[in-house]
C-alpha positions in Angstrom: 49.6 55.6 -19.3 46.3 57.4 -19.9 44.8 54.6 -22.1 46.0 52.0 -19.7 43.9 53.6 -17.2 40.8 54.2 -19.5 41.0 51.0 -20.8 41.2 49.6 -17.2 38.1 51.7 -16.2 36.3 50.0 -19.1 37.2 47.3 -18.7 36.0 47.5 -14.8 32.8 49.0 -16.0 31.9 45.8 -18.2 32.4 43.7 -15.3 30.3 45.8 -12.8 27.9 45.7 -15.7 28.1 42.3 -16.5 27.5 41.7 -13.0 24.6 43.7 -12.8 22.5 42.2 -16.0 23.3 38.6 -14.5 21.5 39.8 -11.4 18.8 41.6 -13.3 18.5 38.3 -15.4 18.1 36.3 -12.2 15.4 38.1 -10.8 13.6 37.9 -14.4 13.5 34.1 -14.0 12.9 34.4 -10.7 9.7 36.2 -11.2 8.5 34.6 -14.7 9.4 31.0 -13.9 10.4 30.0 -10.6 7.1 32.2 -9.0 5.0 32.3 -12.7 5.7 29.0 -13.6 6.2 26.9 -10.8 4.1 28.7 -7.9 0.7 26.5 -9.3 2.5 23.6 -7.4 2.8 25.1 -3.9 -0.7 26.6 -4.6 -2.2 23.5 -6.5 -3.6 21.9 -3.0 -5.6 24.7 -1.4 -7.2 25.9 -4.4 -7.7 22.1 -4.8 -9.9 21.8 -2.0 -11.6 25.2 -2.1 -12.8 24.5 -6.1 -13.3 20.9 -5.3 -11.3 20.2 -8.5 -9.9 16.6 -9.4 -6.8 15.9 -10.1 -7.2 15.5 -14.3 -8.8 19.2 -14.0 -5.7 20.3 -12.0 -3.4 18.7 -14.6 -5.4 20.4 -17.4 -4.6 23.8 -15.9 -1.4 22.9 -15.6 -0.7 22.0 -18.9 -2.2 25.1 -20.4 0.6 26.8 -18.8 3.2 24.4 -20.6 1.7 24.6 -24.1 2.5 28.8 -23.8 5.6 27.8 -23.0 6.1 26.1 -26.0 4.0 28.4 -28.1 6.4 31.4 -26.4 9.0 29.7 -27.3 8.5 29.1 -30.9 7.5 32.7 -31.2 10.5 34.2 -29.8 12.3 32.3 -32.4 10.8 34.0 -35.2 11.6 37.4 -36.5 7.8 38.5 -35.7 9.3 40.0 -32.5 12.1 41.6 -34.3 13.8 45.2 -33.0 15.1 46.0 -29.6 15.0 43.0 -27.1 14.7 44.5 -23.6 11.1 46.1 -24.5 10.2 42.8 -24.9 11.3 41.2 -22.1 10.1 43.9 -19.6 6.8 43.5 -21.7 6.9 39.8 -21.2 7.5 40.2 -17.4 4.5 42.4 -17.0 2.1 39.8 -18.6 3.9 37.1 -16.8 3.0 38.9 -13.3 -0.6 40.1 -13.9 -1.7 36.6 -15.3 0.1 34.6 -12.0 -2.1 37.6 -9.7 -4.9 37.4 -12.3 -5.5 34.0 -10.6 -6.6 35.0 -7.7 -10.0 36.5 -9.2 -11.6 34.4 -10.6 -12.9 30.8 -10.4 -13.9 30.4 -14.3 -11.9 27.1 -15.8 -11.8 28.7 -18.9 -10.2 31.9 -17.2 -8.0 29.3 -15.3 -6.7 28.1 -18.7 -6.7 30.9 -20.5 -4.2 33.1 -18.0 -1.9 30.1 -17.5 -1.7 29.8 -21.1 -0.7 33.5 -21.4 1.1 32.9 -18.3 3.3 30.3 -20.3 4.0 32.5 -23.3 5.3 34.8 -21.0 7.9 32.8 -19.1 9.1 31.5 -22.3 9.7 35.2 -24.4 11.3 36.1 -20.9 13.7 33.3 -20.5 14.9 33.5 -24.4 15.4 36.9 -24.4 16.9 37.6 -20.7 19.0 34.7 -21.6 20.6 36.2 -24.5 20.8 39.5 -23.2 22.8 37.9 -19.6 24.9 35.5 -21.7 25.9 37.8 -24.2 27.0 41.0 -22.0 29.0 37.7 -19.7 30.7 36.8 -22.6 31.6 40.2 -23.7 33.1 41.0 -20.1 35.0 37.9 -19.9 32.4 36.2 -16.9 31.0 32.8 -18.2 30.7 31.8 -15.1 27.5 34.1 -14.8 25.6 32.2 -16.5 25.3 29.6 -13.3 24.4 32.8 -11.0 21.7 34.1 -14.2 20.2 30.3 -14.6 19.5 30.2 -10.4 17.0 32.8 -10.2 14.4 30.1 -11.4 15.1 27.9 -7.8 15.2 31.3 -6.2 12.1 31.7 -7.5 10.6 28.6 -6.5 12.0 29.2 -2.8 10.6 32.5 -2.4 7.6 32.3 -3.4 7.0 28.5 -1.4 8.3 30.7 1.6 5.5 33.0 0.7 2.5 31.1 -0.1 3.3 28.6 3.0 3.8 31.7 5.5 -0.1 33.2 4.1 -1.1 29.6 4.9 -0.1 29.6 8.4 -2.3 33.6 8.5 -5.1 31.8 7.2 -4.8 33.0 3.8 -6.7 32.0 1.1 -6.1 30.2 -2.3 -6.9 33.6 -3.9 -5.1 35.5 -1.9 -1.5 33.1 -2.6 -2.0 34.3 -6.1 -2.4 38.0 -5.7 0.5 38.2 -3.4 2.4 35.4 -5.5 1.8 38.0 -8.3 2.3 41.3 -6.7 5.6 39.5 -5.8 6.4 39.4 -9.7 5.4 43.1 -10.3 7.6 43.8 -7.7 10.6 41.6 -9.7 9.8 42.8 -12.7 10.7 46.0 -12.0 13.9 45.4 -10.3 14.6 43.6 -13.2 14.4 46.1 -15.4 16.3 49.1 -13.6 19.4 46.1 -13.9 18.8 45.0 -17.4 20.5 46.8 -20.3 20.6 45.9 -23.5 22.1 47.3 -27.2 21.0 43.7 -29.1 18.3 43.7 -31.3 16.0 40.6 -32.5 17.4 39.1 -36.1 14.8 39.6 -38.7 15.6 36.4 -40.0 16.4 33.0 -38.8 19.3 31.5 -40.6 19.8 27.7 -40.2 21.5 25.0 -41.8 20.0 22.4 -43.6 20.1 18.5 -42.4 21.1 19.1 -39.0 18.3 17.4 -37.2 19.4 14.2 -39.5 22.1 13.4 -37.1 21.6 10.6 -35.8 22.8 11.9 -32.3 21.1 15.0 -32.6 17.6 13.0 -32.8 18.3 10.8 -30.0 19.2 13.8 -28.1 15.6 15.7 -28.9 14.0 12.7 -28.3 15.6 12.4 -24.8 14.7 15.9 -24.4 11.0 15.3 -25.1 11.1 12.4 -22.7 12.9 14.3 -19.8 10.2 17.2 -20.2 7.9 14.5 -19.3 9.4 12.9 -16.5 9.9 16.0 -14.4 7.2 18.0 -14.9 4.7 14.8 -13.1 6.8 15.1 -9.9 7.5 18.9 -10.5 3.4 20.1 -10.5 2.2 17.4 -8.4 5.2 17.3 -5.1 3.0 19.2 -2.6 -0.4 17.1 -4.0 1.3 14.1 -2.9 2.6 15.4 0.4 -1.1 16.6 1.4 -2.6 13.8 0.3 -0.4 11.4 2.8 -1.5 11.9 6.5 2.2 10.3 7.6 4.1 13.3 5.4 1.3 16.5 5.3 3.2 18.5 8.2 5.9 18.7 5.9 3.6 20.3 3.0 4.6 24.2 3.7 8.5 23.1 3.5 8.7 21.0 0.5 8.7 22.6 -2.0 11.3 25.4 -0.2 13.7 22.4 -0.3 12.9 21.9 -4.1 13.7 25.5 -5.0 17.0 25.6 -2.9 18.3 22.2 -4.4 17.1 23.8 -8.1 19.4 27.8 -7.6 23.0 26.0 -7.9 22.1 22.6 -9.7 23.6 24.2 -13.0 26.8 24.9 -11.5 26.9 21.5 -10.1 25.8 19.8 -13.3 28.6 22.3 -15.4 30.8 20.6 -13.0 30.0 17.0 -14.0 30.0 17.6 -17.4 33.3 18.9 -17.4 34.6 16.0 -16.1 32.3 13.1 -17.7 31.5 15.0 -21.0 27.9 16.6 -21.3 26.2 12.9 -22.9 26.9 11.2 -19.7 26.5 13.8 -17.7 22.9 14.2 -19.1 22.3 10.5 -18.5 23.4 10.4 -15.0 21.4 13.3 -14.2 18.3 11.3 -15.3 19.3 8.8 -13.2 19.6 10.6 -10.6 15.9 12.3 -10.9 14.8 8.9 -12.3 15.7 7.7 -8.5 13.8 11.1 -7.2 10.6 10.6 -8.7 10.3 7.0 -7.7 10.9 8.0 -4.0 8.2 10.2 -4.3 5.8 8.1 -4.2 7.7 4.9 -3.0 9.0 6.2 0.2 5.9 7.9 2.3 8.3 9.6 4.7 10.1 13.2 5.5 12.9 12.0 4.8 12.0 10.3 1.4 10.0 13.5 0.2 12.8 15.9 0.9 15.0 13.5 -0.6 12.8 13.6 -3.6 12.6 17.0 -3.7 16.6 17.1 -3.5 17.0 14.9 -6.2 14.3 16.0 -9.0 15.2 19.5 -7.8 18.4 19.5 -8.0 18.6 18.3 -11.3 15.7 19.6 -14.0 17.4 22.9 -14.5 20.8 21.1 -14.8 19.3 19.2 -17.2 17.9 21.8 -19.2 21.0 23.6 -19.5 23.2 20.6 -20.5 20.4 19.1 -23.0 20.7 22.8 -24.8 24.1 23.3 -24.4 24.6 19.7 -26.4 22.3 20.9 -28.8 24.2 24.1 -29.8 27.3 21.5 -30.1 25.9 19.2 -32.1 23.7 21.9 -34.8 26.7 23.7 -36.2 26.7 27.1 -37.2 22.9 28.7 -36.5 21.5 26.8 -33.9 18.5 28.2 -33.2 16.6 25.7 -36.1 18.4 23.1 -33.3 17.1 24.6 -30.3 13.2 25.4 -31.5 13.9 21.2 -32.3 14.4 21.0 -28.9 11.9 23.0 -27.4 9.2 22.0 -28.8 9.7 18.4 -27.9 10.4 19.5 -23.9 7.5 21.5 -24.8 4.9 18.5 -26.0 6.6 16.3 -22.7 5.6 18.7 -20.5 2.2 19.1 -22.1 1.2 15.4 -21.7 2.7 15.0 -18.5 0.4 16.6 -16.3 -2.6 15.8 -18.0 -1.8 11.9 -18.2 -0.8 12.6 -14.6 -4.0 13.4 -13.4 -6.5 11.6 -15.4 -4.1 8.4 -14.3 -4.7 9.2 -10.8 -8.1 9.7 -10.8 -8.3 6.5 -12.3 -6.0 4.6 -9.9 -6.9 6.6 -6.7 -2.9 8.2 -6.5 -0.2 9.7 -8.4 1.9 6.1 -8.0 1.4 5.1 -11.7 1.9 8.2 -13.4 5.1 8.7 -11.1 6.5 5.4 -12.0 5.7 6.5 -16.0 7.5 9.1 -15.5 10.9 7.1 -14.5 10.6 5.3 -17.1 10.8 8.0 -19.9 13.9 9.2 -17.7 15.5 5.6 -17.8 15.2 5.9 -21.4 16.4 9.3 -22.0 19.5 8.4 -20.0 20.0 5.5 -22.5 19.3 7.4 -25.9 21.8 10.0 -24.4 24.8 8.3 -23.6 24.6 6.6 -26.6 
C-alpha cells in the first residue's frame, strides 16, 4: 500500500513538473521568438520613418536576424555546446533580450545588423534546447499534449509584445523606446523562465546519423518545400504592419494587426496536429500552404480591415503549424538519428528566410509596394504544397 502511494506521489510530481517546464518553455519562446524575433515587424514602421530607412535597408536588418537563426541553429546541432543544457538556454535567453533592448541605442546599421544577427543565434540555441528539454520531461510524464501548450508561447509572444509596442505608440513613445521596453519585457521572461525550467539532460558530444537519408526522394522534396515555405512566410511575416501603414484606407488598424497575428499563431499547432491526424501530415502540410498561400495574397490584394485581419488570421495561423508538421515529417522520414535530417531542414527554412526579406524590399523599392514580392511569395507556397503532397 506504501508504494502504491509513493509511486502515485511520483507519479503526481512528474505531472506538476511536466506542467511546469511546458510553461517555463512557453515563456522561453515567448521572450526569444515571438518578442526577439518577431517584434522588428510591429516596430519596423516607426523606426522606418524616424531613420528614414527604405524598405531594401529594412529587409537587410531583417534578414541579419534570420541568418543567426540559421547559424544558431546549426551550432546547437554540434557537440561544440556539449554538457548541461539549461545553462545554455538561460544563457541564450539573456543574449536574446539584451540585443532586442540593445536596439533601442543606437542608430549605427552596422550595430543594427550586428545585434539582430546575435539576436538570431539566440532565438535559435533557445528554441532547440527548450524544445528538448519541454518535449522530453512531456514524454517522460505521459503529457504529449504539452507540446501544443510549449509551441504557443511564440504567438503569445507576438501578442504581447504588439499589445506593448502599440500601447507606447498611443503615449507617444518612441522607436527607441519600443525596443528597450520590448527588451526589458524579455529580461523579465527570461527569468521566469528559468525559475520553471529544470533540466537533468546533457548535450551529446557527438552527432550520430545515418548515412543516405537525405537521398530519399520524399525526404528532398520535403526540404525543398521547407526552404520554399521559409520564404513565403517570412515576406508577409516582417512586412504586415509596413503594408498596413503604408495604405491610408487600412492605417487605423496598424496597432491591432499584428495582435490578431500573434493570437491566430498560440493554438495553430494544436489545430494543425488536429488535421494531420485526420489527413496524414503530407497533406496536411500542403493544405496549410494553401491556406497561407491564400493569406499572403490578401495582403496585398484586398486593401481592407477585413482583408488584413483575414491575412493576418490565415498566415498566422498557420507558419508555426507548419513548422511543427514539416519537422515532425522529417523525424519520420530520417530514421534512427534525425538530427543530420533536421539541420537538412533548417538550414533550407533558414536560406528561405534569409532571401525573403531582402528580395522583399529591394522588389519594393523598385516597384513602389510590397505587391510583387507578396505574390512571389504565394508562389513558392503553391509549390511547396505540390512537392509535399506528392
Amino acid at each position: 500500500m506504501q508504494r502504491q502511494t509513493d509511486a502515485a506521489g511520483r507519479a503526481a510530481a512528474g505531472q506538476t513538473g511536466a506542467i511546469a517546464t511546458a510553461l517555463g518553455g512557453l515563456i522561453a519562446l515567448a521572450a526569444a521568438m515571438g518578442i526577439g524575433r518577431f517584434v522588428y515587424t510591429a516596430i519596423l514602421p516607426p523606426m522606418v520613418e524616424a531613420l528614414q530607412l527604405n524598405a531594401a535597408v529594412a529587409g537587410l536588418i531583417a534578414s541579419a536576424n534570420f541568418l543567426g537563426y540559421l547559424v544558431g541553429a546549426l551550432i546547437a546541432a554540434m557537440p561544440v555546446l556539449a554538457g548541461p543544457r539549461r545553462p545554455w538556454l538561460i544563457g541564450a535567453l539573456a543574449i536574446s533580450a539584451i540585443s532586442t533592448g540593445a536596439m533601442g541605442l543606437t542608430q549605427n546599421l552596422a550595430l543594427f545588423l550586428l545585434l539582430r544577427f546575435v539576436g538570431g543565434l539566440a532565438s535559435a540555441v533557445v528554441l532547440i534546447f527548450a524544445s528538448a528539454i519541454v518535449l522530453e520531461r512531456a514524454a517522460a510524464a505521459g503529457r504529449a499534449g504539452l507540446a501544443a501548450l510549449y509551441f504557443s508561447g511564440v504567438g503569445v509572444g507576438i501578442a504581447v509584445s504588439a499589445i506593448l509596442v502599440a500601447a507606447l505608440l498611443q503615449a507617444g513613445g518612441s522607436w527607441q523606446s519600443l525596443w528597450l521596453a520590448s527588451g526589458a519585457l524579455s529580461v523579465a521572461g527570461a527569468c521566469v523562465a528559468a525559475t520553471l525550467l529544470r533540466d537533468s539532460g546533457t548535450v551529446p558530444r557527438a552527432v550520430g546519423g545515418e548515412g543516405g537519408q537525405a537521398a530519399d526522394r520524399r525526404l528532398v522534396r520535403l526540404i525543398v518545400a521547407y526552404g520554399l515555405f521559409g520564404f513565403g512566410y517570412v515576406i508577409t511575416a516582417t512586412f504586415l504592419v509596413a503594408i498596413v501603414r503604408g495604405t491610408p484606407a487600412i492605417r487605423a488598424v496598424e496597432p491591432v494587426v499584428w495582435v490578431v497575428f500573434g493570437v491566430a499563431a498560440a493554438p495553430s499547432v494544436a489545430l494543425w496536429a488536429l488535421v494531420a491526424a485526420r489527413l496524414g501530415i503530407p497533406s496536411a502540410f500542403a493544405l496549410a500552404c494553401l491556406v497561407e498561400a491564400a493569406g499572403v495574397a490578401v495582403s496585398v490584394a484586398w486593401a481592407s480591415k477585413v482583408g488584413v485581419f483575414l491575412a493576418a488570421i490565415l498566415v498566422g495561423g498557420t507558419f508555426m503549424g507548419l513548422t511543427a508538421l514539416g519537422l515532425e515529417r522529417a523525424r519520420e522520414l530520417a530514421g534512427g538519428d534525425p538530427r543530420r535530417v533536421l539541420a537538412l531542414m533548417t538550414s533550407a527554412f533558414g536560406l528561405g528566410q534569409i532571401i525573403g526579406p531582402t528580395f522583399a524590399g529591394a522588389t519594393a523599392d523598385r516597384f513602389g509596394g510590397f505587391t510583387q514580392p507578396s505574390l512571389a511569395a504565394m508562389a513558392a507556397l503553391l509549390i511547396a504544397a505540390l512537392l509535399a503532397r506528392r
